[in-house]
ZAFI-299236 format. One line per 10 residues: number of its first residue (from 1); their letters; for each residue x, y, z negated of N, C-alpha, C. Coordinates in nm, 2 decimals. Each point is the difference from the previous one (the first is absolute). Example, Ala and Ser with C-alpha at 12.3 -4.5 7.8 and 13.67 -1.06 7.14 Angstrom:
1	AS	1.32/-0.57/-0.78/-0.09/0.12/0.00/0.09/0.12/0.00  -0.04/0.11/0.07/0.09/0.11/0.00/-0.08/0.11/-0.08;
% end
This chain:
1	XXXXXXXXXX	4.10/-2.56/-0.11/0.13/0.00/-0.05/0.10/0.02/0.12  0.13/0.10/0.01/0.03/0.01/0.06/0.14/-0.15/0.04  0.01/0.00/0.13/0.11/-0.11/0.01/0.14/0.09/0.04  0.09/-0.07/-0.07/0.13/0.04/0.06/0.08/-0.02/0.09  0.08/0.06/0.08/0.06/-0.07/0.16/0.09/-0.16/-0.05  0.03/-0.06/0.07/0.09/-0.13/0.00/0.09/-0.01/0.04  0.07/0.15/0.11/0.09/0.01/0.03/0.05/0.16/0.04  0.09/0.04/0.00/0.05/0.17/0.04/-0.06/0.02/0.14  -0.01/-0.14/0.06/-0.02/0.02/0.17/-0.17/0.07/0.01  -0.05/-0.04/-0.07/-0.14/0.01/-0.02/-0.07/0.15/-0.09;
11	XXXXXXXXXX	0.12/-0.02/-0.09/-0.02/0.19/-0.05/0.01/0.09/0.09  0.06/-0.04/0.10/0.04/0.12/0.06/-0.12/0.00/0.13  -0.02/-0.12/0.04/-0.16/0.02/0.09/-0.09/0.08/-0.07  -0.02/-0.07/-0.13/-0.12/0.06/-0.07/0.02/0.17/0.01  0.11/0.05/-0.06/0.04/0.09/0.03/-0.02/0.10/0.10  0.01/-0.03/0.16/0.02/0.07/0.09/-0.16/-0.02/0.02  -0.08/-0.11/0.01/-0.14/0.03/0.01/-0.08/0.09/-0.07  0.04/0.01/-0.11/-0.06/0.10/-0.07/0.04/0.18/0.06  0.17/-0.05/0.03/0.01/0.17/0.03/-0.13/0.04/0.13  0.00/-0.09/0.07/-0.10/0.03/0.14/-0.12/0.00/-0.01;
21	XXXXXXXXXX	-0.06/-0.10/-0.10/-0.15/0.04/-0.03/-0.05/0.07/-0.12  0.12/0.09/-0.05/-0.02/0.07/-0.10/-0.08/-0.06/-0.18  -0.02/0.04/-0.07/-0.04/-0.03/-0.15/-0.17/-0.03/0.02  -0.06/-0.14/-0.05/-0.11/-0.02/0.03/-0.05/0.04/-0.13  -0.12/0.07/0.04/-0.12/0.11/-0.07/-0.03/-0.08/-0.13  0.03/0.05/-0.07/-0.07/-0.07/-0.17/-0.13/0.03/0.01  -0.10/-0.09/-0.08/-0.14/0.03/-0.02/-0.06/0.10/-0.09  -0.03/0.10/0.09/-0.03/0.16/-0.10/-0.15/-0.03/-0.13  0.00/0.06/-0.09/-0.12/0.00/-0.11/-0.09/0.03/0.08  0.01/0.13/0.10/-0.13/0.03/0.13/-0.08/-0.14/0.03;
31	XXXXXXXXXX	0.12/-0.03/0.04/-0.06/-0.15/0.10/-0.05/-0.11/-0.07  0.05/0.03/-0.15/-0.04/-0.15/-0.10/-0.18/0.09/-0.02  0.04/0.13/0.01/-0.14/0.02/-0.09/-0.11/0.06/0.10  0.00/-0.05/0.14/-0.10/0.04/0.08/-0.10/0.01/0.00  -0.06/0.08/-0.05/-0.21/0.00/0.01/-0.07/-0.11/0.10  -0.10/-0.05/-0.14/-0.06/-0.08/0.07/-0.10/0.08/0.12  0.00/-0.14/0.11/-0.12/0.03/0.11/-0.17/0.07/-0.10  -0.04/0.06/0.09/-0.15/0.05/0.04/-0.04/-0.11/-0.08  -0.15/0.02/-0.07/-0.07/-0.08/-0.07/-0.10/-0.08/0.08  0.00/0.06/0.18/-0.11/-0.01/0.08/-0.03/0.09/0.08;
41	XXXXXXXXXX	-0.09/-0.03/0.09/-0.03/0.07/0.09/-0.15/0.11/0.00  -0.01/-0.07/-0.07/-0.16/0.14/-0.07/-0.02/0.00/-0.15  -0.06/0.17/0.05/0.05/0.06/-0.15/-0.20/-0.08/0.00  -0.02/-0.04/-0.12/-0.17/-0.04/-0.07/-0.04/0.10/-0.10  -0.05/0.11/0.08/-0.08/0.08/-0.10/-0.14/-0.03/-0.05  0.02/-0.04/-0.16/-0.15/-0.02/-0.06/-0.03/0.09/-0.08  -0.13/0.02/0.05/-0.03/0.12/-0.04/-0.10/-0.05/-0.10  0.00/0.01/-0.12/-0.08/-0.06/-0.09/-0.09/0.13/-0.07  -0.16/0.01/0.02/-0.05/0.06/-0.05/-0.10/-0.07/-0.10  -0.02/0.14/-0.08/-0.04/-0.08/-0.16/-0.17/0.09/-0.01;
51	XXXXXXXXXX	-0.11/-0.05/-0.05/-0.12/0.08/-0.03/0.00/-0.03/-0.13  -0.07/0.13/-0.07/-0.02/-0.05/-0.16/-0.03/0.14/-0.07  -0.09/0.00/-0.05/-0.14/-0.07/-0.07/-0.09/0.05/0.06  -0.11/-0.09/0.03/-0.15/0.06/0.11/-0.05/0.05/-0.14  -0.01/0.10/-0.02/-0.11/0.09/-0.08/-0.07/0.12/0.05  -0.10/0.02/-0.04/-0.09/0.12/0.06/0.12/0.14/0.02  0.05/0.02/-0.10/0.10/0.09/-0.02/0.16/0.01/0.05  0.01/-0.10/0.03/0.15/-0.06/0.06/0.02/-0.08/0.07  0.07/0.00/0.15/0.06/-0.08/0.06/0.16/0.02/0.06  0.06/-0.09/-0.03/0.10/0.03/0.01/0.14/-0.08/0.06;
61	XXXXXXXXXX	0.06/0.09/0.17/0.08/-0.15/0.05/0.16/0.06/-0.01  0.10/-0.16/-0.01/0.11/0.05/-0.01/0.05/-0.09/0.12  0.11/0.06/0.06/0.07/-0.07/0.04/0.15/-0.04/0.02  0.05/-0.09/-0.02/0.17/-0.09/0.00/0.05/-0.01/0.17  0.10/0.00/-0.04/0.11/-0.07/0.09/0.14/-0.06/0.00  0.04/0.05/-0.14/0.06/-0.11/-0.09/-0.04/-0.03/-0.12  0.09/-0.10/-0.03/-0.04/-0.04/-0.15/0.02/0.10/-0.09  -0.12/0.03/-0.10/0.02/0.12/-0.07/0.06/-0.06/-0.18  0.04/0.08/-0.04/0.05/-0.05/-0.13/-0.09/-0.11/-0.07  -0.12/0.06/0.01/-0.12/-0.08/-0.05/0.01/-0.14/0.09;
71	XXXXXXXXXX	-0.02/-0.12/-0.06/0.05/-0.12/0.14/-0.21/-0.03/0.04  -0.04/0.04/-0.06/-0.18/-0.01/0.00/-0.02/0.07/0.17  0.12/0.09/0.04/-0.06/0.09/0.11/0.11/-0.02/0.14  0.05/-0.12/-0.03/0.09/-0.03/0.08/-0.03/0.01/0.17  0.10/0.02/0.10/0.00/-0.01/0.10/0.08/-0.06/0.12  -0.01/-0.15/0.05/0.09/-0.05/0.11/0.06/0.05/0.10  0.04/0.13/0.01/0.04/0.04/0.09/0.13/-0.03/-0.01  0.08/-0.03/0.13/0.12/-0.09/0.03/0.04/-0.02/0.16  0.15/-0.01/0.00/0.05/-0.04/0.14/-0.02/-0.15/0.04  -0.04/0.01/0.12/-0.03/-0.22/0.05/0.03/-0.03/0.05;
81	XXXXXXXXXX	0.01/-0.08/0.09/0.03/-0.08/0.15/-0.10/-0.01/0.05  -0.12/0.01/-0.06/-0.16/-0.02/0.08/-0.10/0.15/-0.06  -0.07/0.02/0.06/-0.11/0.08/-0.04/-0.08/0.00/-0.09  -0.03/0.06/-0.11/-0.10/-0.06/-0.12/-0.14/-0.05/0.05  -0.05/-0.12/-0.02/-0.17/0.01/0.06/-0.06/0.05/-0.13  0.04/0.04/-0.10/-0.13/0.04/-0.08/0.08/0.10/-0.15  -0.08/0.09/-0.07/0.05/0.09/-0.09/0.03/-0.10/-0.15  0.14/0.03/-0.04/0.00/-0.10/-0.13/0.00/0.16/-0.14  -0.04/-0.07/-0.09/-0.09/0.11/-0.10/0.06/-0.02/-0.10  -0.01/0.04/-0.11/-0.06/-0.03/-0.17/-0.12/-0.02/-0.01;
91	XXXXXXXXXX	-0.03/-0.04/-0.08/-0.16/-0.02/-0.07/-0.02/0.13/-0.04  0.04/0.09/-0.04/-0.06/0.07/-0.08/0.01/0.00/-0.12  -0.09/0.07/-0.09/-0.01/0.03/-0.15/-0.12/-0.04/-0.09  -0.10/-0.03/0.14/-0.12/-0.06/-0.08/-0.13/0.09/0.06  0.05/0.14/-0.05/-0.10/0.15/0.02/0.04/0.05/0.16  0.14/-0.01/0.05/0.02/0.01/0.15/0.03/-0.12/0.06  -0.08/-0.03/0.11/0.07/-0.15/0.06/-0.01/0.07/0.16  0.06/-0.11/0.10/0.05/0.04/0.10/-0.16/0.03/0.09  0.00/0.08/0.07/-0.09/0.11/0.13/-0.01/-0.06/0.08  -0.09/0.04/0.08/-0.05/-0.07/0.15/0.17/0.09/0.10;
101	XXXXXXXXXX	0.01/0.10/-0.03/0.13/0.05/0.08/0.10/-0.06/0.01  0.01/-0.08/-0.11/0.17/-0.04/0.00/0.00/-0.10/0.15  0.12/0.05/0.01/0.02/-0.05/0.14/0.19/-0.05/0.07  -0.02/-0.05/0.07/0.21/-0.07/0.02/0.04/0.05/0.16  0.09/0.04/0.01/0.03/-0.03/0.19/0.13/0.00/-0.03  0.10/-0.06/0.10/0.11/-0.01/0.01/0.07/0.03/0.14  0.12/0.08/-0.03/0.03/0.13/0.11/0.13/-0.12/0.06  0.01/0.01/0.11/0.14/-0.04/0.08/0.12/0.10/-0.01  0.07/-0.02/-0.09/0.14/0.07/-0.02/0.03/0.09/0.14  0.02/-0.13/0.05/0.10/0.02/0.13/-0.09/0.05/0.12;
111	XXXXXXXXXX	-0.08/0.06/0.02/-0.08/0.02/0.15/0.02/0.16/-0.06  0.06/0.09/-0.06/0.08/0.11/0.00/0.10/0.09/-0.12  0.00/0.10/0.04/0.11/0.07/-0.07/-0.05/0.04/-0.18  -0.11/0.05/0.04/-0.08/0.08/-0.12/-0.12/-0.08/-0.03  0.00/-0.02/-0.16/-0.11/-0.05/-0.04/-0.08/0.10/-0.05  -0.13/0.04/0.07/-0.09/0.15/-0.02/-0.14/-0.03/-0.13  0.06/-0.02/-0.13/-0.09/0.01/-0.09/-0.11/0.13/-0.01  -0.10/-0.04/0.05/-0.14/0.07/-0.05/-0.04/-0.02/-0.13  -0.06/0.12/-0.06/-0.06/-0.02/-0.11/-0.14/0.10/0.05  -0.09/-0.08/-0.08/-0.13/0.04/0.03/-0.08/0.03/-0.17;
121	XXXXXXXXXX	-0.03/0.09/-0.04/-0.04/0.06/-0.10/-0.13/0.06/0.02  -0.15/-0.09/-0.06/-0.13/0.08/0.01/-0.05/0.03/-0.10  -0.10/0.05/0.04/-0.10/0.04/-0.17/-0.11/-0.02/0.00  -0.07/-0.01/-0.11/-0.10/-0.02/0.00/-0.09/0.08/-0.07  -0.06/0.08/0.06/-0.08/0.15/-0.10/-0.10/-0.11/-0.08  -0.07/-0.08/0.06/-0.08/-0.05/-0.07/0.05/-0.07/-0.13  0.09/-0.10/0.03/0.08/-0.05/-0.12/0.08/0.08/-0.08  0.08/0.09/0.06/0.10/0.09/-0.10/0.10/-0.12/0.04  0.08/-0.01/0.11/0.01/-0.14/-0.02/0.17/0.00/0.11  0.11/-0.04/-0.03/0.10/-0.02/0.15/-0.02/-0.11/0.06;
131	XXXXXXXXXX	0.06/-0.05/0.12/0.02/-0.11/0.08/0.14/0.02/0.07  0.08/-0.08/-0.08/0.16/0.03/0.11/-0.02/-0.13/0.10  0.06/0.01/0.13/0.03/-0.11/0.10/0.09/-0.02/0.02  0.11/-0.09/0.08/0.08/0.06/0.08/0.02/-0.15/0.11  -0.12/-0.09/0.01/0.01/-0.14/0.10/-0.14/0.04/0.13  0.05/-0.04/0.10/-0.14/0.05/0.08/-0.10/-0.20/-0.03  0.00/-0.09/-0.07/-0.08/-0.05/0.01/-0.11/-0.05/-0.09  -0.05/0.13/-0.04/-0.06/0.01/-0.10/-0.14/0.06/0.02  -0.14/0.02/-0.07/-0.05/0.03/0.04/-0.02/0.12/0.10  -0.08/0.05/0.16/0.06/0.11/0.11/-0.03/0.11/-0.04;
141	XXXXXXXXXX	-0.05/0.03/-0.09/-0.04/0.12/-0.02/0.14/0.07/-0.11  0.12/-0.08/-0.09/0.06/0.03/-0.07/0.16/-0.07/0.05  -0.03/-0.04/0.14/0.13/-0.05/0.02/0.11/0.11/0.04  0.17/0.01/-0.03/0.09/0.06/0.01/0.13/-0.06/0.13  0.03/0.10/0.06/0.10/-0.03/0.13/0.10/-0.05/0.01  0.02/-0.06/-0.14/0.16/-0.03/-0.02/0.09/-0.09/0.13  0.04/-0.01/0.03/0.13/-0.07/0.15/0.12/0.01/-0.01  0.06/-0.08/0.10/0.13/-0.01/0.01/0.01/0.07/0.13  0.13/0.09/0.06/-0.03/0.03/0.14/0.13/0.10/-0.01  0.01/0.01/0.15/0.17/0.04/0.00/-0.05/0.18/-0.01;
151	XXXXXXXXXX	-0.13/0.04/0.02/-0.06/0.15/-0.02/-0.01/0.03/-0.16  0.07/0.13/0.00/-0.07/0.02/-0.16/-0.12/0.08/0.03  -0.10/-0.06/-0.17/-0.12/0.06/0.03/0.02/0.09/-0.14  -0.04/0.16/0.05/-0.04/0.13/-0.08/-0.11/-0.02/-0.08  -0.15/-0.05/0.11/-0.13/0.04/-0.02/-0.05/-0.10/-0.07  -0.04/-0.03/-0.14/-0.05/-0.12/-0.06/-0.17/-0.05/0.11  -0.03/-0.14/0.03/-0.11/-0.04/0.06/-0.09/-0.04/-0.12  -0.11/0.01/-0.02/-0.07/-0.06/-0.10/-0.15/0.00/0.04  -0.06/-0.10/-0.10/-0.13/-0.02/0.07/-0.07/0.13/-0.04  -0.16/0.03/0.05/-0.12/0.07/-0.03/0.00/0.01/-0.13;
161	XXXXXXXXXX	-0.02/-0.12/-0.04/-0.03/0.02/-0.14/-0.17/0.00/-0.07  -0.06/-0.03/0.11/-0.14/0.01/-0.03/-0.07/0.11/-0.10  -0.07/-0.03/-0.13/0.00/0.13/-0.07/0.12/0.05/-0.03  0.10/-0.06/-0.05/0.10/0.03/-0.11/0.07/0.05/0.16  0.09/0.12/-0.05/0.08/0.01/0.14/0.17/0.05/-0.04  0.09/-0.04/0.07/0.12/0.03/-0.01/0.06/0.14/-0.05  0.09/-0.04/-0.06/0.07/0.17/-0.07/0.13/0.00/0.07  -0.01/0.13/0.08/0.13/-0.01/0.09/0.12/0.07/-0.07  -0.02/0.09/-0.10/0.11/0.00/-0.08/0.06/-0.13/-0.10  -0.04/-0.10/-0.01/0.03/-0.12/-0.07/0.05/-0.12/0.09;
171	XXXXXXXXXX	-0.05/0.06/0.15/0.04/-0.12/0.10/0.06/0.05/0.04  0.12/-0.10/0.06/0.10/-0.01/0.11/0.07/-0.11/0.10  0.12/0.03/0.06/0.00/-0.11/0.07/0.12/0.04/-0.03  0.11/-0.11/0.00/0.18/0.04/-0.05/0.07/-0.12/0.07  0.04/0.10/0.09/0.12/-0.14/0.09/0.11/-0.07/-0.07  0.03/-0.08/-0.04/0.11/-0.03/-0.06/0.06/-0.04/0.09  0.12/0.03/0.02/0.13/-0.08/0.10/0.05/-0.12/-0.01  -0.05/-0.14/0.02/0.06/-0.12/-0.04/0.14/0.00/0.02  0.08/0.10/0.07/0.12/-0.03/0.00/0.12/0.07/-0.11  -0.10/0.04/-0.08/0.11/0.11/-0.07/0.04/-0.04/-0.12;
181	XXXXXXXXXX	-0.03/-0.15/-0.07/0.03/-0.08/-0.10/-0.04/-0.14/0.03  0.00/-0.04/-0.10/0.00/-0.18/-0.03/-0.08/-0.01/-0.06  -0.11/0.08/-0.09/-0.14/0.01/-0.12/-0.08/0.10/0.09  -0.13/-0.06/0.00/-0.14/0.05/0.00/0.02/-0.01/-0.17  0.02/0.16/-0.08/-0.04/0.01/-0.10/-0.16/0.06/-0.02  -0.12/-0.05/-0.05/-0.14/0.05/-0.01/-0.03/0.00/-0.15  0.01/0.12/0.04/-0.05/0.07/-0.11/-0.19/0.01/-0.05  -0.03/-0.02/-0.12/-0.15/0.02/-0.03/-0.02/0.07/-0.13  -0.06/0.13/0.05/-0.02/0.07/-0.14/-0.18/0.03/0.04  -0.04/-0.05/-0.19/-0.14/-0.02/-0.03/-0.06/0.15/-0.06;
191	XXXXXXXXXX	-0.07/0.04/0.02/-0.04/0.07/-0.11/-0.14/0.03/-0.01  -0.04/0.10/-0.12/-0.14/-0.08/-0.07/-0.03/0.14/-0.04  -0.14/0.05/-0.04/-0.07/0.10/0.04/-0.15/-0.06/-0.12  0.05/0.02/-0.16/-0.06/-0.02/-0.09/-0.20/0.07/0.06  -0.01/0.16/0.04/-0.08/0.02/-0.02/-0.09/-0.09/0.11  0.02/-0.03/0.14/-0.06/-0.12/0.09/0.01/-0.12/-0.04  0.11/-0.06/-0.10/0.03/-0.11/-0.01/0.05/-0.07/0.15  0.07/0.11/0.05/0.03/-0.03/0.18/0.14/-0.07/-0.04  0.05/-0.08/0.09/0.15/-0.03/-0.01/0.02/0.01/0.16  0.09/0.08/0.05/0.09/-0.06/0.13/0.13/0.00/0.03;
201	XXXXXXXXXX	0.02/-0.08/0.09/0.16/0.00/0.04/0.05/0.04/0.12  0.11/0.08/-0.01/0.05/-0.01/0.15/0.17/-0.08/-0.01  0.05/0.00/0.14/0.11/-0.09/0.04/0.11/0.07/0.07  -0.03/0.12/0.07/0.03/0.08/0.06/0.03/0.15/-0.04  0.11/0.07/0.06/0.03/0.13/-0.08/-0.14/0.08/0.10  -0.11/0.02/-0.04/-0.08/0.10/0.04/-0.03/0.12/0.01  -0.07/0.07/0.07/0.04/0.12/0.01/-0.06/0.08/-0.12  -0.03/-0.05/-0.12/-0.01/0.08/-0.10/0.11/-0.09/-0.09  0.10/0.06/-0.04/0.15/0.02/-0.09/-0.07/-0.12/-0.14  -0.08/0.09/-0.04/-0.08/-0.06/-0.09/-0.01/-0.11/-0.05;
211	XXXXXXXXXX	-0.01/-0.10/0.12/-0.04/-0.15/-0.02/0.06/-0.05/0.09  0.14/0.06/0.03/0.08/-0.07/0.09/0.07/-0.13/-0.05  0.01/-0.11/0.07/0.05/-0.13/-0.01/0.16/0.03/0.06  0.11/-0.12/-0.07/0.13/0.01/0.04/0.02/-0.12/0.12  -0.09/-0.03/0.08/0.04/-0.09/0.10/0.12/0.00/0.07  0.07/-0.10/-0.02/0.14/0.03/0.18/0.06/-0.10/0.01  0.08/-0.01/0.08/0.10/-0.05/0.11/0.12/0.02/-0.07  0.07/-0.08/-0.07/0.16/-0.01/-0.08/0.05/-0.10/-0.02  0.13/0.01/0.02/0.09/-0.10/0.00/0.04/-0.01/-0.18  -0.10/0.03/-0.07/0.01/-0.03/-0.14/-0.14/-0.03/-0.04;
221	XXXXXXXXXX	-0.02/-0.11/-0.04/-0.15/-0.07/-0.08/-0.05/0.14/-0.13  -0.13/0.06/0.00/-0.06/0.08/-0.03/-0.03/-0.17/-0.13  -0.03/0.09/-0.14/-0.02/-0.08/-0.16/-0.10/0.07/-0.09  0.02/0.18/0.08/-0.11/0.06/-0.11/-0.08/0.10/0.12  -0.13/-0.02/0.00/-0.08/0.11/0.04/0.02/0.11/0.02  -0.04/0.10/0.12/0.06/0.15/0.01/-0.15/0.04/0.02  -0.06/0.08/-0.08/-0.12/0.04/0.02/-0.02/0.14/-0.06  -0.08/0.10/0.06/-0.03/0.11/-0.01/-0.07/-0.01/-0.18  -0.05/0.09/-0.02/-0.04/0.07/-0.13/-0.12/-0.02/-0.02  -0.07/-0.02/0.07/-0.19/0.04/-0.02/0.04/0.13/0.05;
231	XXXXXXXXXX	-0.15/0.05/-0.03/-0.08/0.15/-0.01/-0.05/0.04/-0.13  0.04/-0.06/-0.10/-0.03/0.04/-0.16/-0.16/-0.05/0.02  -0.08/-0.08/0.07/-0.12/-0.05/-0.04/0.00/-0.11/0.06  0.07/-0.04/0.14/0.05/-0.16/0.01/0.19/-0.01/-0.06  -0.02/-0.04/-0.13/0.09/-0.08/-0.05/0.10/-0.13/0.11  0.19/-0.01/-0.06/-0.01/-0.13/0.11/-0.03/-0.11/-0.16  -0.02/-0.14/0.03/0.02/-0.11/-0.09/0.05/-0.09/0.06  0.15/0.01/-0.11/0.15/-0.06/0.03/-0.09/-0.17/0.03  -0.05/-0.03/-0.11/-0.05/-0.14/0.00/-0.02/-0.01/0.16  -0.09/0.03/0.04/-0.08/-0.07/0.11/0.11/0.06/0.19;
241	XXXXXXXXX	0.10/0.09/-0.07/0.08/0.03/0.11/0.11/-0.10/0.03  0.10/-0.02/0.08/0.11/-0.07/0.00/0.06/0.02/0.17  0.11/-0.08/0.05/0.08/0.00/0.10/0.05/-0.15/0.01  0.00/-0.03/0.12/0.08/-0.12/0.04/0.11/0.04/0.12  0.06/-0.07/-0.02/0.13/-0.01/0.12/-0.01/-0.12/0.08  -0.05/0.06/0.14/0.01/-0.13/0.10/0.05/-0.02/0.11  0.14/-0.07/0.00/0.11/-0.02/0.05/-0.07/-0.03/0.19  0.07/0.10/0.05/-0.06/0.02/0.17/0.12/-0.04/0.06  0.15/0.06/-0.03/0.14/-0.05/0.07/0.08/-0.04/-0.06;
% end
């Protein structure tokens, strides 16, 4: 509540001090509505991989890294204060439950500029079968390069692959610039390949258009999935695809 002077003698002080230190700053909506701080210091990629059904005729793996529409195929992936020690999952469906792959690591924001998502994409002639990666602590023969580091990386790293071996048009490695927004938007598009009963996913715009993922760096929270087309024999399925927004500045 404002007070009133008590005397002319005193209007006129008030007065002259204001002319000298000029009109004090009103509180702008900017300033009322400032974005909240970082969620954390590491981004926790869980990489949740799914097997299902062991039959003579079919095997078949998928894999998450966010929560997909379906909440059965969920994935913890999230910003922390501490490093994840272990992969948080869904159960499953019953017919798919979680893989010996699924696997967690958590990246330090701050030790550089570019966060260098690998995606690692194998096959399996024997199974008819994908394997997407994109954490190196996972079994070594299927682990992926993903880092934080002030270098951007071109060349996706991925493991051997033992029998099953990597598809380098399906892999990549995509620097994102942590400085260029306030959202790690990650994108996950699924898709499924009726005559293998194959499903895979990528996260990453890869160098086939096809099954490119809408991952990025924006100062606006990503709500709906950006995902390539298929090849008219891998289908995408909206169900099992999705995006999260995870607030980095």
């Amino acid at each position: 509540m404002r007070v009133l002077p008590r005397s002319a003698a005193l209007a006129a002080t008030a007065v002259a001090v204001a002319a000298l230190v000029g009109p004090v700053p009103a509180a702008t909506s900017a300033s009322a509505a400032a974005p909240p701080p970082p969620a954390g210091r590491y981004l926790n990629l869980h990489q949740c991989v799914y097997h299902g059904p062991f039959l003579p005729t079919s095997f078949d793996l998928m894999t998450t890294l966010v929560p997909s529409r379906d909440g059965r195929f969920t994935a913890g992936t999230d910003i922390s204060d501490t490093p994840v020690p272990a992969a948080v999952c869904g159960p499953g469906d019953g017919t798919y439950e979680p893989s010996v792959y699924t696997a967690a690591e958590g990246y330090d924001l701050t030790t550089g500029r570019y966060l260098n998502l690998h995606q690692c994409v194998f096959w399996s002639d024997y199974d008819q079968d994908h394997l997407t990666t994109t954490v190196g602590t996972t079994d070594v023969k299927f682990v992926a390069g993903t880092n934080v580091s002030n270098t951007r990386d071109t060349d996706p790293f991925c493991g051997g692959g033992g029998t099953d071996h990597p598809i380098p048009l399906l892999s990549s490695a995509t620097p994102l610039d942590l400085t260029a927004g306030r959202y790690l938007n990650l994108h996950q598009c699924m898709y499924y390949y009726e005559g293998f009963r194959d499903h895979f996913t990528t996260f990453a715009p890869s160098r086939d258009g096809r099954f490119k993922a809408g991952t990025n760096i924006s100062n606006t929270p990503d709500t709906q999935p950006s995902c390539g087309a298929g090849d008219g024999n891998f289908q995408l399925v909206p169900l099992l695809s999705g995006v999260k927004a995870l607030r980095i500045g």
